[in-house]
N, C-alpha and C positions, 0 to 999 in steps of 0.2 A: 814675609807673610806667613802666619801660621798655618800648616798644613793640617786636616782632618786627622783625626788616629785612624790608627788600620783598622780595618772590621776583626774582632777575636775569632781565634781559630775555636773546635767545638772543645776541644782539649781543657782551654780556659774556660768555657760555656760554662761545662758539667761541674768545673771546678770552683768557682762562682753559685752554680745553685746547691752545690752539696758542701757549703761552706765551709771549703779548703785553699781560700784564696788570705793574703796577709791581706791589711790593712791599704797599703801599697796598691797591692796586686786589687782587689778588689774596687779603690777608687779607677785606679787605671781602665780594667774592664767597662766598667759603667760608664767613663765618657766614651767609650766606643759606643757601648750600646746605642748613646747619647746621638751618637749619629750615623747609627745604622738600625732603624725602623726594623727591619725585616729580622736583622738577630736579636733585636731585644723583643719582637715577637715570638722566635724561639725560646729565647730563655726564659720568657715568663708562661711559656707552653709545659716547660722541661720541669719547672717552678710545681705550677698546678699538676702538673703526674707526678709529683714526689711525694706533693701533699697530701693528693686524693689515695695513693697506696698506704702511705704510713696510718691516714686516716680508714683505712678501708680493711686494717689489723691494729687498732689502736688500742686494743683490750690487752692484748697478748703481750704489747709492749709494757704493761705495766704488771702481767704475772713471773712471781718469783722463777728463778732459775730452778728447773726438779732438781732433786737430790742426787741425782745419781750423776747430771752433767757438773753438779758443784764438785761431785767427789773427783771425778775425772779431771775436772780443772786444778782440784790437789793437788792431786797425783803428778800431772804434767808439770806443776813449779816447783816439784821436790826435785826432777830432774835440771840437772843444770845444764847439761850442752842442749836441753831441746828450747829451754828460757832464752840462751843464748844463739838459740835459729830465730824464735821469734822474732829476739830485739834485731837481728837482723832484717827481718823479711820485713819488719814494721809496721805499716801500718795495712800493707797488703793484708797479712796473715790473721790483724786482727779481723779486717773486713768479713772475712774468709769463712771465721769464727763466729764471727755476728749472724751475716748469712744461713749458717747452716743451724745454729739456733733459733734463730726466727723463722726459720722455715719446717724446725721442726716442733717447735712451739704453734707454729698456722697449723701441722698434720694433725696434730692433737687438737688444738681447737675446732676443727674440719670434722674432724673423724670422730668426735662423742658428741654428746645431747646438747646443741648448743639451742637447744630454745626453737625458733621459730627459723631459725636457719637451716638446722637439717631436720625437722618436725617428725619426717617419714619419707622411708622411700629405703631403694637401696641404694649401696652406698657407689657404684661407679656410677647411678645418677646423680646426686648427693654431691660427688668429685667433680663433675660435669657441670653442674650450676657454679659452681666456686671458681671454677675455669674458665668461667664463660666472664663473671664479672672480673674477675682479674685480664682479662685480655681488655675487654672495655677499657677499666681505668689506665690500662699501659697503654690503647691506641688513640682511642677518642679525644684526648688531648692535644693529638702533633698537629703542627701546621702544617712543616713542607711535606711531610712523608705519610698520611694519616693512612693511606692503603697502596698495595702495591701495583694493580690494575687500577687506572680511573672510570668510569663509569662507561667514559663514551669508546670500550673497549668490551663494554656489557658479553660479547658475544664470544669472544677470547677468555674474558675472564670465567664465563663457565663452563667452556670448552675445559680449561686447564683445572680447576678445581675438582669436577666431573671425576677428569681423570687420573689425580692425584687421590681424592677419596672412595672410588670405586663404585661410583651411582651418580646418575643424573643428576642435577640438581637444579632448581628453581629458585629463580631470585624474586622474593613477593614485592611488590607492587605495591608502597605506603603512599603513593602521593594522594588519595584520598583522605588522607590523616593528615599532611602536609610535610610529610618528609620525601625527599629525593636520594637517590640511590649515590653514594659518594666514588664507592669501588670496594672493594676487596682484596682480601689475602688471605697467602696460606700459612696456617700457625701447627706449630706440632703437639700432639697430644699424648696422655699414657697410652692410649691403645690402639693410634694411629695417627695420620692427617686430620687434622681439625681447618676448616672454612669460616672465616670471618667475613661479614659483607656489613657493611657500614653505611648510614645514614644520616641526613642532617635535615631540618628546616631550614626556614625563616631567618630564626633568630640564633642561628648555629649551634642551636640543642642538637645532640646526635644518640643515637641509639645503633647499637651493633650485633646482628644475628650470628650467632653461633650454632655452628653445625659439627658432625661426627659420627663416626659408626660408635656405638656403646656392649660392650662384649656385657655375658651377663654375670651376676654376683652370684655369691653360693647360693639365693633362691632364683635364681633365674631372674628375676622382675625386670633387671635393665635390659633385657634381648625380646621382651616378651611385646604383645600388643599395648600394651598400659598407654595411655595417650592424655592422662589428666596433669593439668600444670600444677606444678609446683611451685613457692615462691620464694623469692630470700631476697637478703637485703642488709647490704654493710654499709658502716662509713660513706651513707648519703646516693651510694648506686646499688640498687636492684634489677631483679632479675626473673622473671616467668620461665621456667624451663622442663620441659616434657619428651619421652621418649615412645617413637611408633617406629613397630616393628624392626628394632634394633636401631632404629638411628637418633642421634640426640638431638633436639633444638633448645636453645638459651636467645631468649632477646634480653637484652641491659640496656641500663641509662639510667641517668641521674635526675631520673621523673619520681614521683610518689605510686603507689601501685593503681589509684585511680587512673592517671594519665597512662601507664605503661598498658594497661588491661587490654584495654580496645586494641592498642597497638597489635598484641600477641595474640588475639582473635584474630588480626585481619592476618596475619600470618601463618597461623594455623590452617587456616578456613583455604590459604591458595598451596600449602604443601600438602 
């Protein structure tokens, strides 16, 4: 009698949706999946946060390498034992490399005029809205894990956040809008603790409040009273995000700014 395959460890998962699986290895994966519902829920969870980030910097993926990282990358394959560390480290190393230019390629996209993304404002608000939708598209996707408190811990979970960011905090109240409170987590920020609380409807659209102390820029404006929203909006998730009296709020999701509006009113109006 043939037996079921084992359900895949997550090891194989990641390796499968970041397609570094052989030919082999990836038919093998997928009849497991084939019969395990719950992890090909995951994988196709893991699937759309890959998609929605690479989509969510898809400009930057296609601007050239600046001049200066080209020269450096010269420079580096003129020496030979450090050629000969890479081919070692493989494919790690390149990651490594990829990484730290895409991420320095997003600072620079982030950080000058991109249009209607950073319009106005100062810039650790500015940093703050970009943060808020990058925690989105990293969380609002998971199935098993989407926050670290559940909801019906409501009273714990702001217990602990409270006291990890340094101020009371309030969890607004969207079921008039028709979303329900899912739970929360704690995420790290440049300038401290940052508070995530998460929402879903109906139809398991979700949207996720972001909170933070915001230190102020060389004019002051992020510490100051300023309380008018801001908006931005990448690769299909947007974001309303405003700063009163030193502390940040970001609400995201992958609404159009009509539908998000009201949202960020009803949440302003109970903070």
């Amino acid at each position: 009698m043939k037996q079921d395959p084992s359900p895949p460890d997550e090891a194989r998962l990641h390796a499968l949706v970041d397609g570094r699986l052989p030919a082999a290895g990836q038919q093998e994966v997928q009849a497991q999946l084939a019969a395990d519902p719950e992890a090909a829920r995951t994988a196709q969870a893991w699937q759309a946060q890959r998609d929605a980030l690479r989509a969510l910097h898809a400009d930057v993926l296609q601007e050239p390498v600046p001049p200066a990282l080209a020269q450096a990358a010269r420079q580096i394959g003129l020496e030979r034992h450090r050629v000969d560390r890479w081919q070692r480290w493989g494919g790690m190393a390149a990651s490594v490399a990829l990484a730290f230019v895409a991420g320095w390629l997003a600072h620079l996209q982030w950080g000058g005029s991109g249009g209607e993304l950073l319009a106005r404002g100062s810039r650790p608000l500015n940093d703050f809205g970009r943060q808020a939708l990058v925690a989105h598209v990293v969380y609002s996707p998971e199935v098993r894990h989407p926050v670290e408190v559940p909801a019906a811990q409501q009273e714990h979970l702001v217990q602990w956040l409270s006291r990890r960011l340094g101020r009371t905090l309030r969890v607004p109240d969207l079921s008039a809008q028709g979303y329900e409170l899912v739970g929360g987590r704690l995420l790290p920020g440049e300038q401290g603790a940052r508070a995530q609380f998460m929402y879903q409807n109906a139809r398991a659209e979700r949207v996720t409040l972001y909170v933070g102390a915001l230190a102020a820029g060389k004019g002051g404006s992020a510490a100051s009273g300023e309380t008018a929203f801001r908006f931005t909006q990448d690769g299909g998730t947007a974001g309303f995000y405003w700063v009163d009296q030193g502390f940040g709020y970001a609400l995201a999701g992958r609404l159009d700014r009509a539908q998000l509006l009201p949202l960020a009113e009803s949440v302003y109006r109970q903070l």
